[in-house]
N, C-alpha and C positions, 0 to 999 in steps of 0.2 A: 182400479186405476191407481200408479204410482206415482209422486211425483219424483224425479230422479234430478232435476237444476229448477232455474229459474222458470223457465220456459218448455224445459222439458218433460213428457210425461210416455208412462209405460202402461199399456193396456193390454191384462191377459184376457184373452176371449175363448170361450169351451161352450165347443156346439155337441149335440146328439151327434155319433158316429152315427147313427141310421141316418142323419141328413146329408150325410156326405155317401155312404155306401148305396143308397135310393139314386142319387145324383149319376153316381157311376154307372151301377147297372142301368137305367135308364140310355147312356149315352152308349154303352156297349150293345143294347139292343137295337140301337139305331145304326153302328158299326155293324151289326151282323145281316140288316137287312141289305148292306150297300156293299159291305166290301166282299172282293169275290178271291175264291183262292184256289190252288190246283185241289183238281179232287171231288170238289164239291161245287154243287149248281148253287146256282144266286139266290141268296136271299136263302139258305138249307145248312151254312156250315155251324156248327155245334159251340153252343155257347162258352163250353168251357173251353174250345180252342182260339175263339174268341176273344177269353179274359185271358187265355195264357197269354195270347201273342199281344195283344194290344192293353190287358187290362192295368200295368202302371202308366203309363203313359196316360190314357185318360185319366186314372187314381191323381197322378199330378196335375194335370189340366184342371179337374174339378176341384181339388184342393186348393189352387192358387185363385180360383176364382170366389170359390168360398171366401176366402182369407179377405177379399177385396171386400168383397158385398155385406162381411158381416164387420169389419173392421167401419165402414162409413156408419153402417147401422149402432155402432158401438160410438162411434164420435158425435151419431147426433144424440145418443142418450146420455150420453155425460155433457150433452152443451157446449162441446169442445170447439175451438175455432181454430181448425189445425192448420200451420203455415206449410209441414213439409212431414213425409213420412220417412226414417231414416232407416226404419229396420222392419221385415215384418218375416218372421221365422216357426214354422212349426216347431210344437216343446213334448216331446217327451213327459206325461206328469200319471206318474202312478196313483197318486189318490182320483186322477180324472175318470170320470166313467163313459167320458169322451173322446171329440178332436180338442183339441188344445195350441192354441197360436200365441203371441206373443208378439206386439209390435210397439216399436220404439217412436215418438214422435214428436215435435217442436210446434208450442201454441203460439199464438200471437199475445203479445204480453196484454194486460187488461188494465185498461186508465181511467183514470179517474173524469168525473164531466170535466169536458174541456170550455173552459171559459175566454172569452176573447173581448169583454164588454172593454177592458183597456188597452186592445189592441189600436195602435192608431195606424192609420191608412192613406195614403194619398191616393185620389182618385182622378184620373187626368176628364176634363171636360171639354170636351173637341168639337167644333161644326165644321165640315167638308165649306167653303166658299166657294164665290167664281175665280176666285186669284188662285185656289187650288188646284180647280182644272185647267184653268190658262197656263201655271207653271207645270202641269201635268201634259198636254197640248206642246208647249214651248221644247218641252224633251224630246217627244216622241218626233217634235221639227228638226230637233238637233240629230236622231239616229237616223234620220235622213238626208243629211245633209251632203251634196256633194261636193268632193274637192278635187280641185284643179290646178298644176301647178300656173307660179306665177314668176317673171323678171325681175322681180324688185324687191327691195329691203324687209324682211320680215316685221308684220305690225301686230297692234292686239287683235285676237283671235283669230290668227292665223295659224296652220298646223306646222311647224319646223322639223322635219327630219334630224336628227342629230347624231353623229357616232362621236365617244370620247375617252379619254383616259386621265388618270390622277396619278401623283407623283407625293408621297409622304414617307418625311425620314427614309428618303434612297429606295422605298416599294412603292413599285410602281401599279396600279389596280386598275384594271386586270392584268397579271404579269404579263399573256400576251392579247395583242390584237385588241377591240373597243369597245365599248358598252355603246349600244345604240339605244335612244332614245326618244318617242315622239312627240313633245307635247304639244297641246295647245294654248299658247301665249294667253295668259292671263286667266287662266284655270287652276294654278298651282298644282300640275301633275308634277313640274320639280321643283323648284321651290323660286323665291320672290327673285332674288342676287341671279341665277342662275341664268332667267327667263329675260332679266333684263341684260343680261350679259346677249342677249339673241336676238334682241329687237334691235330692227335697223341693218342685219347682215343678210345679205343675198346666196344663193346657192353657191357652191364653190371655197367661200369664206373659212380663212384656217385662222383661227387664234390660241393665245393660252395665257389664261387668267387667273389669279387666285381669289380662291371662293371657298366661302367655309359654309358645311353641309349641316343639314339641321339632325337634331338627337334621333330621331325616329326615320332619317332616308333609309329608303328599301335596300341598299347595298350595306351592310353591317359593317364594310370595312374602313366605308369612308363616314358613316355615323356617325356627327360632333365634333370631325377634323376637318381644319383646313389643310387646302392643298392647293398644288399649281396644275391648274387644267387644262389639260390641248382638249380643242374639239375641233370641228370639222362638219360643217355646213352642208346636206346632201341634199334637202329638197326644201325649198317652201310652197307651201299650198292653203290656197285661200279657199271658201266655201258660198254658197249659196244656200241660205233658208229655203223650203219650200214653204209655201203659202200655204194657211190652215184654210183650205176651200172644200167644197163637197168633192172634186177629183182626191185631193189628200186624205179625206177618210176612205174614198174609194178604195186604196192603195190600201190599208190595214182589212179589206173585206168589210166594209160595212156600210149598209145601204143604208138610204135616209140622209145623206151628205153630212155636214160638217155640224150641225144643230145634234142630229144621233150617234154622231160621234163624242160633243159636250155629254149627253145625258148616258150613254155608255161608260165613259171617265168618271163621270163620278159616281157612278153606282161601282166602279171597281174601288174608286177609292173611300168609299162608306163601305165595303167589303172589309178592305184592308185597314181603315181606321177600325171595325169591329174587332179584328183578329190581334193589331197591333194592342187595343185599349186592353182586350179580354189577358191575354197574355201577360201584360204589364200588371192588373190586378191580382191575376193569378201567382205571377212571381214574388208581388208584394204581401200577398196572403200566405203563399206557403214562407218565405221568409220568417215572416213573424212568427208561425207557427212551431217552425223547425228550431228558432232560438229561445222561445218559452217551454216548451215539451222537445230537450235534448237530451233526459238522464234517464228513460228508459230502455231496459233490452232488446236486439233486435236479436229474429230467430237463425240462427247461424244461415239453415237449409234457405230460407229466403234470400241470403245477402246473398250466399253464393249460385243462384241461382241468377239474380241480376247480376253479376262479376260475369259470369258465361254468357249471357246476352249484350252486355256492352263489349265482351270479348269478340264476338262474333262479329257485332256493330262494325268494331273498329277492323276486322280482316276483311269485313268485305267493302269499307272506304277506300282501305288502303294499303289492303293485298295479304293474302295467306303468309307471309311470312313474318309479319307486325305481333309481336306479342307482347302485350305490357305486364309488367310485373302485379300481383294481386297488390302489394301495396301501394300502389302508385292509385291504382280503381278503385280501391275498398272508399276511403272516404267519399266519390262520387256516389258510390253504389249502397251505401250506410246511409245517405241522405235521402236516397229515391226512396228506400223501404222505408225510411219513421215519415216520411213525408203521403204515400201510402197508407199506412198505419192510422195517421193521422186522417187523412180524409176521409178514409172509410170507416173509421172511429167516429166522426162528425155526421156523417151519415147515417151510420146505426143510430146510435143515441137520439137522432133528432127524425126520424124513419123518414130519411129523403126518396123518394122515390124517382126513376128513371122518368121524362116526362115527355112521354112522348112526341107530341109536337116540337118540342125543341130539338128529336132527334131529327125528326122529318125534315125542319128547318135548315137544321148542319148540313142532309144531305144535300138539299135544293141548293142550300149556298155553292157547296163542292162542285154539284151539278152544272149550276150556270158557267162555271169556268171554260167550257168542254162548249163543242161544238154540235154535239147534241145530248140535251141534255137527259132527255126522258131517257136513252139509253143508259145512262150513269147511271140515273134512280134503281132502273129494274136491276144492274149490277147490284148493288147494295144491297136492295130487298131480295134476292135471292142468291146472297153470301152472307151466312151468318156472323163470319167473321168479321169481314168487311164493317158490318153493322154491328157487331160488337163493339168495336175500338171505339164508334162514333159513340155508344152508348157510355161506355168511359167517359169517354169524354166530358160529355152531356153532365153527366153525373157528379165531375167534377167540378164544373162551373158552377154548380144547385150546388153545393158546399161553401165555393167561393162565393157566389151572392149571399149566402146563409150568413157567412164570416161576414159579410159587407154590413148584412141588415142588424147585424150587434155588434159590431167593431165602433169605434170613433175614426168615422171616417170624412179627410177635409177635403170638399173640392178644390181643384187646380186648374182657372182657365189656362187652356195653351192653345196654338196653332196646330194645325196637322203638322206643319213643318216640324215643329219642335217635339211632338211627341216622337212623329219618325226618327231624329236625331238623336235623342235619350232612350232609343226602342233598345 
């Protein structure tokens, strides 16, 4: 073994040429029992017609697979932790009295104990209440809510139909025809000036006003300027709550009325408080992580490996013709791999192991979302995949709580509201 960079290394490897020529004929006698040719009855054509016609072809078949099986067996005798294989070439070597290979390849850099005792953490500390679910409850009242138009003056929370136009420095926005808009009075879907420009006018209603748009309105053109506003009144429409009764969880599928529909809401939302909290620790763990341990090398073949996956990510969001430029990704994709690096760095060192009830857990969790559940499970348990990723997963939470249990970590009481709001 060579070392050739930082992270790079080169391993020559020389096997017995009888282990490779044994490999051969071995697989040519198995070609000669199957393959059939004019001339000759099956399973009778003559060996050496045999190696003529097919014997490089296997010769490279068995070579290439040599090269594989003894190249791992060569990385695990040097202890190598290899990120990425860049080259693997048969060598020509006249002092060999062998086969002779040659492969090129990129380790994962090697750190030192990672220490986190003065890492500090903020830890959000949350309990699900009944105010939680009542304002969880109050939602699912509002996405049902019907509306009906009405005669009279627009008031608060009523829906206003609105189409309109702006007028700044002689541009006029949209050059032609209106922006329509719908909000709900006292929602701030447009903003405080706007909404009250609207309360108190009926269907039909033309005005135009000047009103200045706040930094962040969704139209960029009118962001932070005032203008002179025509709008134009189309519909107003009032609403009706339905009643949180056992008929109203009826309506969402759920039996047990309106008591099993409380205890359903908040086992989703200790769901989501779990996923939201876990996340949030997790972001603030690799954080710290990523800005104490940021001056080691990463392995080229790795970055660019993730640059093609977020490559990929991003065409199939937002369509085969999306191409970003590599340096536009690299710093995303240079993050993900030390941050990588690092967890499984923290895991070796401290030999975390995969545990499994916690994966079982993830899946049950995933599971109940789903309309039947035990089906999801048996998907999982019989996709390795599938049960891979959750084992990631897994794996990296046992790192995060590991960071947790030796970090200086402060609790934080909050509400659910508030942790959702800073998620």
């Amino acid at each position: 073994m060579e070392k050739t960079g930082d992270l790079g290394r080169r391993l020559t490897v020389e096997l017995p040429a009888a282990e490779i020529d044994g490999q051969v004929d071995g697989r040519l006698n198995e070609l000669r029992r199957q393959v059939r040719l004019k001339g000759f009855r099956p399973g009778k054509v003559p060996m050496n017609v045999v190696r003529q016609r097919y014997g490089s072809q296997v010769r490279q078949e068995v070579t290439q697979q040599v090269m594989q099986t003894s190249l791992q067996q060569a990385i695990g005798e040097q202890n190598l932790r290899v990120a990425g294989v860049s080259s693997l070439q048969p060598r020509a070597d006249e002092d060999a009295d062998g086969f002779c290979f040659v492969a090129e390849v990129e380790v994962f850099p090697e750190l030192p104990d990672i220490d986190v005792s003065n890492l500090e953490i903020d830890r959000p500390v949350v309990e699900i209440g009944d105010s939680d679910v009542d304002d969880m409850i109050q939602t699912l009242r509002e996405q049902r809510r019907k509306w009906s138009a009405v005669d009279r003056g627009a008031r608060l929370d009523d829906r206003v139909k609105v189409q309109y136009s702006a007028e700044i420095d002689d541009r006029r926005v949209p050059e032609t025809g209106m922006i329509t808009a719908q909000p709900i009075l006292g929602s701030g879907a447009l903003f405080e000036s706007f909404e009250q420009v609207l309360t108190g006018l009926e269907t039909g209603a033309e005005q135009t006003e000047e009103l200045t748009f706040p930094d962040d309105f969704h139209e960029d053109r009118l962001g932070g300027k005032t203008a002179r506003v025509t709008f134009r009144v189309v519909a107003v429409e009032s609403s009706d709550l339905p009643e949180a009764t056992d008929e109203f969880a009826t309506e969402f599928g759920i039996e047990g009325g309106i008591e099993q529909m409380r205890i359903d809401v908040r086992r989703n939302l200790e769901r989501e408080l779990r996923s939201t909290r876990s996340n949030r620790l997790k972001r603030a763990v690799t954080d710290g992580l990523a800005e104490r341990y940021s001056d080691f090398s990463l392995p080229e073949s790795a970055v660019q490996q993730e640059l093609a996956q977020m490559k990929a990510q991003v065409r199939q969001q937002y369509g085969e013709d999306v191409d970003l430029p590599d340096q536009q990704m690299r710093p995303a994709a240079e993050r993900r791999i030390r941050l990588g690096v690092l967890l499984a760095e923290i895991a070796r060192q401290h030999q975390l192991e995969i545990d499994p009830e916690r994966v079982r857990g993830q899946i049950a969790d995933i599971a109940d979302t789903y309309e039947n559940p035990a089906e999801v499970i048996e998907l999982y348990q019989q996709n390795p995949q599938l049960t891979g990723q959750i084992e990631n997963s897994v794996l990296e939470e046992q790192v995060v709580d590991w960071v947790l249990e030796n970090a200086t970590v402060n609790d934080r009481e909050m509400t659910f509201k508030q942790l959702m709001e800073t998620a």
